[in-house]
Backbone as JSON, one array per atom type, in Angstrom:
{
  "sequence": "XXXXXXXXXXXXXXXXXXXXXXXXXXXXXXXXXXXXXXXXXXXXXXXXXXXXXXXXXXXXXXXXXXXXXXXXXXXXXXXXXXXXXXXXXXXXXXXXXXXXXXXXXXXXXXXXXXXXXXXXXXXXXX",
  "N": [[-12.39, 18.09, 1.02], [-9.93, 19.26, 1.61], [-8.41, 21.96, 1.75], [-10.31, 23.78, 2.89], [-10.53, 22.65, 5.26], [-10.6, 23.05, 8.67], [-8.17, 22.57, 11.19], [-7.61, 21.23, 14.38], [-5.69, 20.62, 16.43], [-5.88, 17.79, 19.23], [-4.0, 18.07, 21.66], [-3.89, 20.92, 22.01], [-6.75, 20.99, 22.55], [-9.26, 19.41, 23.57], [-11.8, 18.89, 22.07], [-15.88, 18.49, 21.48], [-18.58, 19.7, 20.55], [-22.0, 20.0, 21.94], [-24.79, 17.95, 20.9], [-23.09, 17.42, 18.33], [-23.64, 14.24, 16.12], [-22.43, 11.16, 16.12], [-21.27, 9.97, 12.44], [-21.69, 7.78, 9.93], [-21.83, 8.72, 7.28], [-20.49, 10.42, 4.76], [-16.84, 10.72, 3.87], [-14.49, 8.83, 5.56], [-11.69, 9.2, 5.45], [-9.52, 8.22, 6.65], [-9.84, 8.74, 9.57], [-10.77, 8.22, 12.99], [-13.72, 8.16, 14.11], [-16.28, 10.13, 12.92], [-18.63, 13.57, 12.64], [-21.47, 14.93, 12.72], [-23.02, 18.19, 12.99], [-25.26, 20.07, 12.34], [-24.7, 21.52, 9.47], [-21.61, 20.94, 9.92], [-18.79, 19.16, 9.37], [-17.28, 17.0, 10.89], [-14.45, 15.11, 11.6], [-12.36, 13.13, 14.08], [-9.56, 12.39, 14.77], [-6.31, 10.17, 16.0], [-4.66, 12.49, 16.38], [-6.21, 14.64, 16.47], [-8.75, 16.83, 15.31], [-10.56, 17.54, 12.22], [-12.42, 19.79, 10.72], [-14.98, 21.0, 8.56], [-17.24, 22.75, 6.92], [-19.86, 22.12, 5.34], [-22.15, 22.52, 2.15], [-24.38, 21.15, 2.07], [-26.47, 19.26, 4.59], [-26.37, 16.1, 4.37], [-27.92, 14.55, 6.08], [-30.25, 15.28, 5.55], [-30.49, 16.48, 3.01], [-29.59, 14.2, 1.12], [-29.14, 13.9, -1.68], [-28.94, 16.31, -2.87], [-26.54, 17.25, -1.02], [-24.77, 15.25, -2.67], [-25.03, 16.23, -5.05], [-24.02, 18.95, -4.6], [-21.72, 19.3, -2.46], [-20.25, 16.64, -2.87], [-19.59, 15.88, -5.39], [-18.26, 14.14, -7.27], [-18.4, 11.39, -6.52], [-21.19, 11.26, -7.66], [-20.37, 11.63, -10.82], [-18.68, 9.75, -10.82], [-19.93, 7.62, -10.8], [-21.8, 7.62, -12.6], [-19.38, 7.6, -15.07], [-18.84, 5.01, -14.6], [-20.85, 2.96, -15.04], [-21.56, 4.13, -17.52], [-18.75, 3.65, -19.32], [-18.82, 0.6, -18.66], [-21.15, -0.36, -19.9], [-20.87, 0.25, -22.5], [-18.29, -1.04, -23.35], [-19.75, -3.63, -23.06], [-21.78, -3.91, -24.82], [-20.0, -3.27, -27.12], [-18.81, -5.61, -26.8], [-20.74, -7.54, -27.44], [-22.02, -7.14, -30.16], [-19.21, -8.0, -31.21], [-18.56, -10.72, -30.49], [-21.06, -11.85, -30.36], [-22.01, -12.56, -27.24], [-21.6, -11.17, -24.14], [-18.78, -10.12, -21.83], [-18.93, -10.64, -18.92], [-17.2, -10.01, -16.7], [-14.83, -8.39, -18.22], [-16.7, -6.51, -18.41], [-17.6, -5.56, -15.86], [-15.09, -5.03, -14.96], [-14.25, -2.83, -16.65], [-16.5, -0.99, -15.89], [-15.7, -0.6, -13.44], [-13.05, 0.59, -13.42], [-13.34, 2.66, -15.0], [-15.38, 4.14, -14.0], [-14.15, 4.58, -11.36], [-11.78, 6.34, -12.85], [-13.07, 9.02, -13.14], [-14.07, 9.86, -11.02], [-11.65, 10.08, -9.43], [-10.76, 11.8, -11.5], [-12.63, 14.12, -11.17], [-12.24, 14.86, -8.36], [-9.57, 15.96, -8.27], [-9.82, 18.21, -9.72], [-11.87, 19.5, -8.23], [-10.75, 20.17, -5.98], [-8.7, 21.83, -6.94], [-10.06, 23.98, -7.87], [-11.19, 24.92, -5.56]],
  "CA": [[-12.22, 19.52, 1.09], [-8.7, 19.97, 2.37], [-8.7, 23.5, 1.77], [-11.35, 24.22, 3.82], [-10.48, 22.25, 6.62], [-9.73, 23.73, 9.92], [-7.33, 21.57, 11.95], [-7.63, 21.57, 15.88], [-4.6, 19.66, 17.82], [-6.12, 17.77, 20.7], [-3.1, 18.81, 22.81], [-4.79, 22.35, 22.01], [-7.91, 21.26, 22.68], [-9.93, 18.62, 23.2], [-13.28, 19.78, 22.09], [-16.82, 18.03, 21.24], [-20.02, 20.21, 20.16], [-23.0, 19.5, 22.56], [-25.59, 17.6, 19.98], [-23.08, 16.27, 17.22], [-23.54, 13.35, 16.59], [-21.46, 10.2, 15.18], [-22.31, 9.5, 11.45], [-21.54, 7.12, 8.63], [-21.87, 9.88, 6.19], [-19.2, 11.27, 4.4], [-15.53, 9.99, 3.87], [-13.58, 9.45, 6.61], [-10.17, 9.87, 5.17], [-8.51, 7.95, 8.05], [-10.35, 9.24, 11.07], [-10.9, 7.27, 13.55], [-15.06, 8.74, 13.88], [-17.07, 11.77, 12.38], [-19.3, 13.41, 13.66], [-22.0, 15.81, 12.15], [-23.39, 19.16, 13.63], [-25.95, 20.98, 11.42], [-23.82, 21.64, 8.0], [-20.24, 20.81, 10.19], [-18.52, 17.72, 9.24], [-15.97, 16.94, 11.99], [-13.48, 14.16, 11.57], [-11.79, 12.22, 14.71], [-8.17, 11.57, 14.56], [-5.29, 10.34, 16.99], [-3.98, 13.62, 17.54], [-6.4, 16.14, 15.82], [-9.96, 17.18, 14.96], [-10.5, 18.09, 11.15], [-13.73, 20.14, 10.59], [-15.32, 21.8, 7.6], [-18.59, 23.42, 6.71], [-20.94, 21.6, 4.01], [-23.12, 23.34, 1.75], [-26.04, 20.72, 2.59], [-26.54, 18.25, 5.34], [-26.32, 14.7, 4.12], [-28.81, 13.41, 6.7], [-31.37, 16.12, 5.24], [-30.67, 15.94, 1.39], [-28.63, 13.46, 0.28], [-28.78, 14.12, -3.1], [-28.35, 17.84, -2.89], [-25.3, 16.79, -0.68], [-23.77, 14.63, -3.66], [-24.73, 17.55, -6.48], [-23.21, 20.23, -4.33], [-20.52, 18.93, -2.09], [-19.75, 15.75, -3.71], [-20.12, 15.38, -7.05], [-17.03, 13.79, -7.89], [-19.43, 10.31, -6.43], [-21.95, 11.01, -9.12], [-19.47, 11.42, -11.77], [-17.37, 8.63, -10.71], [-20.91, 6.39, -10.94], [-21.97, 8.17, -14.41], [-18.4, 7.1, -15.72], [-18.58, 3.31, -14.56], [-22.04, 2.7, -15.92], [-21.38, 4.28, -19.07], [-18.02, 2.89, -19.35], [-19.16, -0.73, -18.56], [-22.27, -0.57, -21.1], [-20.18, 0.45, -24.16], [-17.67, -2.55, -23.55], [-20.78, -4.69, -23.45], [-22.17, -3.33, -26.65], [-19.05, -3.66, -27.75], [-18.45, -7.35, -27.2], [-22.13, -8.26, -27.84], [-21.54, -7.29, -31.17], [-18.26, -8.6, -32.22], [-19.0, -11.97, -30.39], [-22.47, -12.12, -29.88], [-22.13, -12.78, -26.38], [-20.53, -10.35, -23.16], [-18.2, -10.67, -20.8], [-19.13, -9.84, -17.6], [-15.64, -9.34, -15.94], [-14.37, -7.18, -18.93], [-17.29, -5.1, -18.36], [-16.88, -5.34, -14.48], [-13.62, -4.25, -14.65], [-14.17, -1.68, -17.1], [-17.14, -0.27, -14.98], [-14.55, 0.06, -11.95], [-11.58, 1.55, -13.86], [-13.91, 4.55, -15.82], [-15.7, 4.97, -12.33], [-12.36, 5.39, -10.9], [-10.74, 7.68, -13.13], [-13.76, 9.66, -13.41], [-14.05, 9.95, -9.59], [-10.1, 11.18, -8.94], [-10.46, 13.64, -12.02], [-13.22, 15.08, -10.61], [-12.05, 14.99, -7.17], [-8.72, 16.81, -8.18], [-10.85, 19.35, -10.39], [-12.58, 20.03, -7.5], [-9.73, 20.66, -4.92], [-7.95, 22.43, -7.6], [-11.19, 24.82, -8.06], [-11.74, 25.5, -4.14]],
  "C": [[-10.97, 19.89, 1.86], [-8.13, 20.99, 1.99], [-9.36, 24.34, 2.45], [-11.21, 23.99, 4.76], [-9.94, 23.48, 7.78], [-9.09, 22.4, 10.87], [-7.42, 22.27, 13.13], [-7.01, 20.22, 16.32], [-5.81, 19.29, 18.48], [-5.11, 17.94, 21.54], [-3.39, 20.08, 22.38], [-5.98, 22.23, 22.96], [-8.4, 20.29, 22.81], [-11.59, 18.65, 23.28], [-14.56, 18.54, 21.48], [-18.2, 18.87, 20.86], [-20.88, 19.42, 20.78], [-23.89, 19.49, 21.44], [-24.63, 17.08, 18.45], [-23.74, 15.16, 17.68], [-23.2, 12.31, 15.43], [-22.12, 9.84, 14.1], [-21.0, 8.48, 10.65], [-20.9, 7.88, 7.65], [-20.46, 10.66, 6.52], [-17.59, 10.39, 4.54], [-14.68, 10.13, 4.77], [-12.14, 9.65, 6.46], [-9.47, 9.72, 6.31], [-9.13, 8.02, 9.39], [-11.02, 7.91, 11.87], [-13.22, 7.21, 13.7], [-15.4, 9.94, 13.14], [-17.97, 11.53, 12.98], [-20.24, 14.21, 12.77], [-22.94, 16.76, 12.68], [-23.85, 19.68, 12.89], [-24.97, 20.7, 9.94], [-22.08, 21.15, 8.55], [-20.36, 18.99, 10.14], [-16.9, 17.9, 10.25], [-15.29, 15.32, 12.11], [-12.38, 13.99, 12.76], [-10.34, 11.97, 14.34], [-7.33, 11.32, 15.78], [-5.07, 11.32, 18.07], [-4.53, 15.05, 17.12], [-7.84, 15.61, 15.68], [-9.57, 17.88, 13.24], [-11.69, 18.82, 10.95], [-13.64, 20.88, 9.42], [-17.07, 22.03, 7.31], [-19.22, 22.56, 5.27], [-21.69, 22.46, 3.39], [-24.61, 22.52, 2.25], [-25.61, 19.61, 3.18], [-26.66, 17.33, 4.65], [-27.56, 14.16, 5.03], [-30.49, 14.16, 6.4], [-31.4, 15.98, 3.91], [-29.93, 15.14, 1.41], [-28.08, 13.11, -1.17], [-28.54, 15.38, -3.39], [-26.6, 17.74, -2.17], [-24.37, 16.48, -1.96], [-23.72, 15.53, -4.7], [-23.99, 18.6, -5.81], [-21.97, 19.79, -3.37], [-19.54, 17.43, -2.1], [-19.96, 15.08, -4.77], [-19.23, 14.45, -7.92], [-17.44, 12.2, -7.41], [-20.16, 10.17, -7.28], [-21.25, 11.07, -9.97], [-19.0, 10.23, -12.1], [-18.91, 7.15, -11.21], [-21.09, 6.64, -12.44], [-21.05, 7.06, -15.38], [-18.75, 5.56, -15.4], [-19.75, 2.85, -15.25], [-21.87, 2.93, -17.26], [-20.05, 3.95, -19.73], [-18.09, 1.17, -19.54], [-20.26, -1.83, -19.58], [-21.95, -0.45, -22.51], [-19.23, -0.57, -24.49], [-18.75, -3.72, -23.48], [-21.53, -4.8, -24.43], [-21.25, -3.69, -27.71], [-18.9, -5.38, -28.51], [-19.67, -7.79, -27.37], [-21.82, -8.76, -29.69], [-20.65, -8.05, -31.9], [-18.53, -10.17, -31.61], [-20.27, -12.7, -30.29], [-22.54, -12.52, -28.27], [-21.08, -11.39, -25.22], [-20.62, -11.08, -22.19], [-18.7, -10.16, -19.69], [-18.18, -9.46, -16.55], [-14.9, -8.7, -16.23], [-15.34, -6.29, -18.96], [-17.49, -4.54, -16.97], [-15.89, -4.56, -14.26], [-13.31, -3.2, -15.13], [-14.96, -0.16, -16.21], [-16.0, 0.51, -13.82], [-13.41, 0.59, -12.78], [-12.07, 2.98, -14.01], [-14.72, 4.85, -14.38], [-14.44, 5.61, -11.59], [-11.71, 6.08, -11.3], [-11.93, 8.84, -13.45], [-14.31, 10.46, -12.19], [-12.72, 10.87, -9.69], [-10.3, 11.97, -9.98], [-11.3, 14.73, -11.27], [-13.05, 15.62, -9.19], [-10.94, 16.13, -7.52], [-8.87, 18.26, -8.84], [-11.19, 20.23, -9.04], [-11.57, 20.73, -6.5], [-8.86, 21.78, -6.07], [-8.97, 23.7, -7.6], [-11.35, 25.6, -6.83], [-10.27, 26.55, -3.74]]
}
């Protein structure tokens, strides 16, 4: 969501919210920690704080999370699965046998471009 973000210098500020607290969840896009406060996702850096507002907690839905503020994860899975199963259909057929590293690799490519479209969709949209 770098559109949304709010940026806070720590030579501004060096601030903490009593009750985040450090998560996993969510992409850290460099940061050194995150942190998560009700719906705030707060990202750790060097020389800055990044924060932005979620529509749904991650440690409360996690699948409402991925349909509403990252969907461009389910997509990106959608695409590799169904990408990876049609080159195995594929080569079943014409050889009677599949590969499993041309459908590996296909999986991860159509996940991957199915991921960044939707990611840049999305930033383009906000």
């Amino acid at each position: 969501m770098p559109g949304n973000e709010i940026e806070v210098p720590k030579e501004l500020r060096e601030f903490m919210l009593d009750g985040a607290e450090e998560t996993f969840l969510g992409q850290k896009n460099g940061a050194k920690k995150q942190y998560r406060y009700g719906n705030l996702h707060i990202r750790e850096y060097d020389d800055k704080f990044l924060v932005h507002t979620d529509k749904i907690d991650p440690r409360i839905d996690p699948m409402g999370h991925l349909v509403k503020d990252a969907p461009e994860f389910l997509i990106g899975l959608a695409c590799g699965i169904f990408g990876g199963t049609q080159v195995a259909k594929f080569l079943k057929k014409k050889s009677n046998k599949s590969s499993i590293s041309a459908t590996l690799l296909t999986s991860l490519i159509s996940g991957y471009v199915g991921y960044a479209a939707t990611k840049k969709l999305k930033n383009y949209l906000e």
